[in-house]
VEXVO-835664 format. One record per residue (C-alpha): residue number from 1; x, y, z; residue in three letters. Coordinates in Angstrom, 2 decimals. Layout:
BEGIN
@num NUM&X X&Y Y&Z Z&residu ala $
...
This chain:
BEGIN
@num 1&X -3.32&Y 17.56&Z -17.84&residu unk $
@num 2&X -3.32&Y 13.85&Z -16.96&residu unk $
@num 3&X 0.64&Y 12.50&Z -17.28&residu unk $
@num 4&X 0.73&Y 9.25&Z -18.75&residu unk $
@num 5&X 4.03&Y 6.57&Z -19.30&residu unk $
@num 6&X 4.81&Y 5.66&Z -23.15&residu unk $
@num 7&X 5.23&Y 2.21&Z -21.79&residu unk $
@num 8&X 1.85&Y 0.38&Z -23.62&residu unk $
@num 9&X 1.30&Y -3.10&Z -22.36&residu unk $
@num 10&X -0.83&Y -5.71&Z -24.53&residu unk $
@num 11&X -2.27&Y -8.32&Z -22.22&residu unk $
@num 12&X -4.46&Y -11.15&Z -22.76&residu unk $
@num 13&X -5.27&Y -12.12&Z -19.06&residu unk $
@num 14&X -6.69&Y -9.12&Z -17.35&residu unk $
@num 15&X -10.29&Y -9.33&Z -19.52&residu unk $
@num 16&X -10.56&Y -13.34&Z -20.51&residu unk $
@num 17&X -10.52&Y -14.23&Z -23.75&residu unk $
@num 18&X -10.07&Y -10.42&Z -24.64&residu unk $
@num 19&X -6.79&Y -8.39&Z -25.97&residu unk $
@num 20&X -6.37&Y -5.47&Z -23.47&residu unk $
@num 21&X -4.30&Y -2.20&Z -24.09&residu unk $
@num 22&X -3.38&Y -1.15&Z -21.10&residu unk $
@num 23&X -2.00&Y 2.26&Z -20.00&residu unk $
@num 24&X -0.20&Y 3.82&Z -17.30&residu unk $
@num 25&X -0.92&Y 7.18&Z -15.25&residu unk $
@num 26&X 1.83&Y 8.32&Z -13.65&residu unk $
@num 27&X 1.38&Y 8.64&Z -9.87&residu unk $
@num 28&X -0.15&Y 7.35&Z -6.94&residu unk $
@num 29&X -1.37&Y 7.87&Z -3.31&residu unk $
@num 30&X 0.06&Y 4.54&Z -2.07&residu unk $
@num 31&X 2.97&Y 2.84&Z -1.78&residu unk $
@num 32&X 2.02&Y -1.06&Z -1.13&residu unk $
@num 33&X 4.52&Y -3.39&Z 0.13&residu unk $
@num 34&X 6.99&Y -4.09&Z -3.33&residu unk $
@num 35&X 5.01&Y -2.73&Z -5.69&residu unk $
@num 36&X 6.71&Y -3.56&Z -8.90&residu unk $
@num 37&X 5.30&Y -0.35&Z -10.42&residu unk $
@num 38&X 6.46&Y 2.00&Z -8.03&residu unk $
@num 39&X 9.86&Y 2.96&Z -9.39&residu unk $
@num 40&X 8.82&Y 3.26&Z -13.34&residu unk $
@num 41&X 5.63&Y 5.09&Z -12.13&residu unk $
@num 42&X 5.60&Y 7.12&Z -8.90&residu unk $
@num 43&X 9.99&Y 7.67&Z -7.75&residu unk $
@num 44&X 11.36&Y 8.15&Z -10.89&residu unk $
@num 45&X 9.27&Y 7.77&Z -13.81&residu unk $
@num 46&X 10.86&Y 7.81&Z -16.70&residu unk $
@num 47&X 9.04&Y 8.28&Z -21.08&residu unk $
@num 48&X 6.74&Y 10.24&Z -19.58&residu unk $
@num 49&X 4.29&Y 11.52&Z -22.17&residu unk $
@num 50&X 0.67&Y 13.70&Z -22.43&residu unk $
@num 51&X -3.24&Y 12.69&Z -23.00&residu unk $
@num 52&X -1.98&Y 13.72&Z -26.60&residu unk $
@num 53&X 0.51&Y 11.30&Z -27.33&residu unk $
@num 54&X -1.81&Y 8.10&Z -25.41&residu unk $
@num 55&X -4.95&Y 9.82&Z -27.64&residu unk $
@num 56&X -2.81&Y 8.64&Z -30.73&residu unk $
@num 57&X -1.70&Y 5.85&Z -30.03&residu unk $
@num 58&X -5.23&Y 4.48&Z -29.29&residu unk $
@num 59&X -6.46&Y 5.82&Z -32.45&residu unk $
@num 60&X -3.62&Y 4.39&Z -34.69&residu unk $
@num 61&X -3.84&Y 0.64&Z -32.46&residu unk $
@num 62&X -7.08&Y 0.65&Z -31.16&residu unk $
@num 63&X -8.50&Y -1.69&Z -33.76&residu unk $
@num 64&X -5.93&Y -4.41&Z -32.42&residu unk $
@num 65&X -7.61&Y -4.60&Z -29.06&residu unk $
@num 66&X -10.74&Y -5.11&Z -27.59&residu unk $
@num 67&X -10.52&Y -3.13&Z -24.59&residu unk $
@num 68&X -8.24&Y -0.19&Z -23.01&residu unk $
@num 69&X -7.33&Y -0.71&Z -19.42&residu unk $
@num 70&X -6.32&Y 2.75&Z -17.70&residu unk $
@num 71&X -4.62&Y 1.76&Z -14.73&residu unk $
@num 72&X -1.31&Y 3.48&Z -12.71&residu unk $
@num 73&X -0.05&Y 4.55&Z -10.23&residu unk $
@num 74&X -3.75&Y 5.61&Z -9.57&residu unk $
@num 75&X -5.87&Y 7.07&Z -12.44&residu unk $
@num 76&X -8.80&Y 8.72&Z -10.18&residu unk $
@num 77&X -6.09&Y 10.70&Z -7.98&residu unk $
@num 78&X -6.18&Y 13.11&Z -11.03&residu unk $
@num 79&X -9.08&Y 16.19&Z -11.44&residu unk $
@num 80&X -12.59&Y 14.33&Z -12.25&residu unk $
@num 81&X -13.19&Y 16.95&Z -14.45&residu unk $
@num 82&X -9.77&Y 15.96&Z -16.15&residu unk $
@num 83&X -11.03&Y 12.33&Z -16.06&residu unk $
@num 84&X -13.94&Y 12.93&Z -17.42&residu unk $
@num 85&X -12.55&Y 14.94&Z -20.58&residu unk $
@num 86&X -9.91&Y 11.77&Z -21.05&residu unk $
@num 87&X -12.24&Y 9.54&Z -21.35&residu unk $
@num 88&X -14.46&Y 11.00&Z -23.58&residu unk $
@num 89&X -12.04&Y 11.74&Z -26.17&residu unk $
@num 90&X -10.79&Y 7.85&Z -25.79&residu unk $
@num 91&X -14.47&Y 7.13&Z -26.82&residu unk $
@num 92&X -14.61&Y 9.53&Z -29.48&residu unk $
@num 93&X -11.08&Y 6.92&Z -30.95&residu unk $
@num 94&X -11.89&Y 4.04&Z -29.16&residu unk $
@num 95&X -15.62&Y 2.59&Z -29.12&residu unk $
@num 96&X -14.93&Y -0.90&Z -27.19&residu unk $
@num 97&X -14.65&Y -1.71&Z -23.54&residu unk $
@num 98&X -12.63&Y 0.76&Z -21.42&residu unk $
@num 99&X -11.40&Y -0.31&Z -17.73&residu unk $
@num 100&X -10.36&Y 1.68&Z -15.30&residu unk $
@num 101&X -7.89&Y 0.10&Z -11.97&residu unk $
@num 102&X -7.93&Y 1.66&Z -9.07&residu unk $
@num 103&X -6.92&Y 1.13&Z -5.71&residu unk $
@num 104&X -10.05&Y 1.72&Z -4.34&residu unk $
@num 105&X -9.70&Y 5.29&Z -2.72&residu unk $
@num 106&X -11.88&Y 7.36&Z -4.56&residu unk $
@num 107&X -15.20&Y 5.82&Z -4.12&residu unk $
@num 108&X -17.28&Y 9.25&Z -5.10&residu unk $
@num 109&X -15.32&Y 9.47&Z -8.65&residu unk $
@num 110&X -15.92&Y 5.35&Z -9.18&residu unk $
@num 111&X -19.95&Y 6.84&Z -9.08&residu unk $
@num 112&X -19.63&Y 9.64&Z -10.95&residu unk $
@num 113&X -18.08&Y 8.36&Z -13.98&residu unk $
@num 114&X -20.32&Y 5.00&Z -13.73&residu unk $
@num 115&X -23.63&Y 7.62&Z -13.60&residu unk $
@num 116&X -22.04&Y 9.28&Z -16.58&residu unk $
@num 117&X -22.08&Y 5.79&Z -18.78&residu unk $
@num 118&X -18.99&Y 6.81&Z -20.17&residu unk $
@num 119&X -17.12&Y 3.53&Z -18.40&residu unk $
@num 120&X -17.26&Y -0.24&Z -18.77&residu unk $
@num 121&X -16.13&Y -1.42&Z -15.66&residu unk $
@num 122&X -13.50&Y -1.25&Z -12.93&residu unk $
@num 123&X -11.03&Y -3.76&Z -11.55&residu unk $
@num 124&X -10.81&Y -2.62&Z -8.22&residu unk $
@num 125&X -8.02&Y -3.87&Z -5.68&residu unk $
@num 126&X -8.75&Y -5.36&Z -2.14&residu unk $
@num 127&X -5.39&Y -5.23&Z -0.71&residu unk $
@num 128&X -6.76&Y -6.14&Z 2.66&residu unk $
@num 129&X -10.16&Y -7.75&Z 4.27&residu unk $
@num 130&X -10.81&Y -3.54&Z 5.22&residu unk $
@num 131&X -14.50&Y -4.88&Z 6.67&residu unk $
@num 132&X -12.62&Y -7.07&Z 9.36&residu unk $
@num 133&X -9.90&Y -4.00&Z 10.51&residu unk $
@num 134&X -9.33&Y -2.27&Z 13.20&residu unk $
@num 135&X -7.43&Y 0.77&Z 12.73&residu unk $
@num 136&X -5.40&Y 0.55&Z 15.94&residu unk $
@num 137&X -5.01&Y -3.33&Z 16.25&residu unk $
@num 138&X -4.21&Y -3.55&Z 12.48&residu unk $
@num 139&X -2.21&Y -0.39&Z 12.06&residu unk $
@num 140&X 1.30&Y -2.26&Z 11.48&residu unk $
@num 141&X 0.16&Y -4.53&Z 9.06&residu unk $
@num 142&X -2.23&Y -1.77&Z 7.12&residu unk $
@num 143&X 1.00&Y 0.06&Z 7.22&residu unk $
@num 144&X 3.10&Y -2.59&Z 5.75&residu unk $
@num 145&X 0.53&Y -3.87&Z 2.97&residu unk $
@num 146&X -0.26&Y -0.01&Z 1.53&residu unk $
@num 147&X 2.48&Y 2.22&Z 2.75&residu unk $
@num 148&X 0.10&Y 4.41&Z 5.18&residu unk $
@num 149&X -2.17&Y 4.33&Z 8.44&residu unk $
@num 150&X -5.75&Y 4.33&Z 7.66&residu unk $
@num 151&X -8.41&Y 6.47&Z 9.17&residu unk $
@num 152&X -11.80&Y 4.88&Z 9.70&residu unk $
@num 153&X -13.29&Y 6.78&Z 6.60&residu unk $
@num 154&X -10.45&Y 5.41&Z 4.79&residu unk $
@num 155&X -11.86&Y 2.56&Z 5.25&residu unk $
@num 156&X -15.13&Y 3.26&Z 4.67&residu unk $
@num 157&X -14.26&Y 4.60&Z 1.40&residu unk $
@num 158&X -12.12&Y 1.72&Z 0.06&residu unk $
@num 159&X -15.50&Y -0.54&Z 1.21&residu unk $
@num 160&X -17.78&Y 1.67&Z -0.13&residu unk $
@num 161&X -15.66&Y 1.70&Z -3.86&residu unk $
@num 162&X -15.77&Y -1.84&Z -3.69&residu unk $
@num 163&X -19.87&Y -1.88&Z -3.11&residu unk $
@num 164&X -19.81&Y 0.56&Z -5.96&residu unk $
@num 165&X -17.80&Y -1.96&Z -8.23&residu unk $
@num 166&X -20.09&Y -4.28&Z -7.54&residu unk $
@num 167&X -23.81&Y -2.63&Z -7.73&residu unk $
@num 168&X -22.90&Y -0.88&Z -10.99&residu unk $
@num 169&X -21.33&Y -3.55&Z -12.74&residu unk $
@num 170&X -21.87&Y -3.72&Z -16.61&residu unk $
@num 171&X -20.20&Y -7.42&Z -16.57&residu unk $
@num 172&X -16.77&Y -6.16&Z -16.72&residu unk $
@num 173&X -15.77&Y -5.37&Z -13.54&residu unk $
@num 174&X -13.51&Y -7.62&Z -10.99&residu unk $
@num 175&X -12.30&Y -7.16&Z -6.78&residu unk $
@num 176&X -9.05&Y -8.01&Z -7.03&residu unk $
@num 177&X -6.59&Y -9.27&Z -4.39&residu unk $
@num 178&X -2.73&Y -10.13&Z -4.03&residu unk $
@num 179&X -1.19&Y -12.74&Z -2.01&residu unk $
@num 180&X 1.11&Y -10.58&Z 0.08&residu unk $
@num 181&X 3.20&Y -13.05&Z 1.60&residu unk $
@num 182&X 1.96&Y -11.75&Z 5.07&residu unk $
@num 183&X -1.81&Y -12.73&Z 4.76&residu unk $
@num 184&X -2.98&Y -15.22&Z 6.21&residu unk $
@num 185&X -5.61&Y -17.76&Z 3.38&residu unk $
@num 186&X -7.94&Y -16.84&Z 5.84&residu unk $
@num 187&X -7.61&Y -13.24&Z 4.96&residu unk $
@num 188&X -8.63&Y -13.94&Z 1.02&residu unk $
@num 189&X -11.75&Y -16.55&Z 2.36&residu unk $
@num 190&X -13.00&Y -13.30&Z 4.12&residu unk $
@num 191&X -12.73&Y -11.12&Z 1.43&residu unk $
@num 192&X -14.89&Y -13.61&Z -1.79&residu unk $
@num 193&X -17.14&Y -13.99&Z 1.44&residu unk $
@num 194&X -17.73&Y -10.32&Z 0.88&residu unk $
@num 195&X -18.07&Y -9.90&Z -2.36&residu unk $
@num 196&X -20.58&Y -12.59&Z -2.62&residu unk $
@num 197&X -22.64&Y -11.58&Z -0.42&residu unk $
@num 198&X -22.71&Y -7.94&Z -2.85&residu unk $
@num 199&X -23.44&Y -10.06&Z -5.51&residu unk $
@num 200&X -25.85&Y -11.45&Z -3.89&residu unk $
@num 201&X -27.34&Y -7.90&Z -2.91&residu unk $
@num 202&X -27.32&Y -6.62&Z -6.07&residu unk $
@num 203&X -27.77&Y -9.72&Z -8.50&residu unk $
@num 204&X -24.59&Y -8.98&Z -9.97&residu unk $
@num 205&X -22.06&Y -11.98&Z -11.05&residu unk $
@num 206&X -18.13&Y -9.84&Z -9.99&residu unk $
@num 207&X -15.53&Y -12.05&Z -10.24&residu unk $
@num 208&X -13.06&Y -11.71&Z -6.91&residu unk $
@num 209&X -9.58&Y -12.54&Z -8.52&residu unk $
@num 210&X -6.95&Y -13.43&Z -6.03&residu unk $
@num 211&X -3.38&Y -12.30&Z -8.14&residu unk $
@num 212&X -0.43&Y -14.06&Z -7.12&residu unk $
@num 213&X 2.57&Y -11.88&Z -5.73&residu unk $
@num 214&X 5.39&Y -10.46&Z -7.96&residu unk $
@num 215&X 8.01&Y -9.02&Z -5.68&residu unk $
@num 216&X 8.88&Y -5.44&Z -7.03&residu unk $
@num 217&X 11.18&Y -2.43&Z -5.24&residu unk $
@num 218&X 11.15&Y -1.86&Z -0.77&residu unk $
């Protein structure tokens, strides 16, 4: 069973013009540099609750919002087949948008659920311009953005969930960046460069989003 935190956020800026409810796995493979969801999510989470207990809540407030953002932690580090089975019974409450965030990690899952129509979109975070790294030169800084060393399929994976963002967008979906007070403005240039150039591909319109930086916990 997917754990979840009680803690449901309203927002009004992560879909324009849209009222989001967004929910919180509990959990994640990362630890980026002052995440400011780290401690309520991942060390010591705190009102945790069950699939249950988010189920009803959707289906007693879901008319209040136009979409439902799953986001973490990290969502897709759970079972797919536990993914899948979440989801579905969100649509069977909840007939709107649905978002998933994601770090970017789980490129193969960002397919399968796409391929299964049963999601709207994904915002998917580019902590770092991965196409430009190299995993020895870069290893301190990939270190200090995300909390871990990188292989080169890491990479490749993160890039590839990004493509996948991108060539199976429904009109929903964003690449989204923060300004880690360590990058360089060059760093951000490279990255819409990118993701251009997949729109371009693919004849897709995804917005890159570059989020300014809230400090959080060490």
């Amino acid at each position: 069973m997917i754990k979840f935190s009680k803690n449901i956020i309203r927002s009004f800026i992560d879909l324009p013009n849209k009222s989001s409810m967004m929910i919180h796995s509990i959990g994640c493979n990362l630890k980026c540099y002052q995440c400011f969801n780290y401690e309520a999510l991942v060390h010591n989470p705190l009102d945790i609750c069950d699939e249950e207990y988010i189920l009803n809540q959707i289906e007693l407030n879901g008319f209040l919002f136009d979409a439902i953002i799953i986001s973490g932690g990290e969502f897709l580090m759970n079972d797919i087949d536990n993914i899948i089975t979440f989801i579905k019974n969100v649509r069977k409450v909840f007939q709107k948008i649905i978002i998933i965030n994601t770090n970017g990690t789980f490129p193969d899952k960002i397919k399968s659920l796409y391929k299964l129509d049963i999601i709207d979109g994904f915002h998917t975070d580019m902590k770092l311009p991965y196409h430009l790294l190299n995993t020895d030169e870069d290893d301190e800084l990939i270190k200090e953005i995300i909390g871990k060393t990188l292989s080169i399929t890491d990479i490749g994976n993160i890039l590839l969930s990004i493509e996948n963002t991108v060539k199976y967008d429904k009109g929903y979906s964003q690449i989204r960046s923060v300004k880690y007070p360590m990058l360089d403005d060059s760093a951000f240039k490279e990255n819409k460069t990118l993701i251009k150039n997949l729109n371009i591909k693919y004849s897709k319109n995804v917005k890159y989003i570059v989020n300014e930086f809230v400090k959080g916990v060490n």
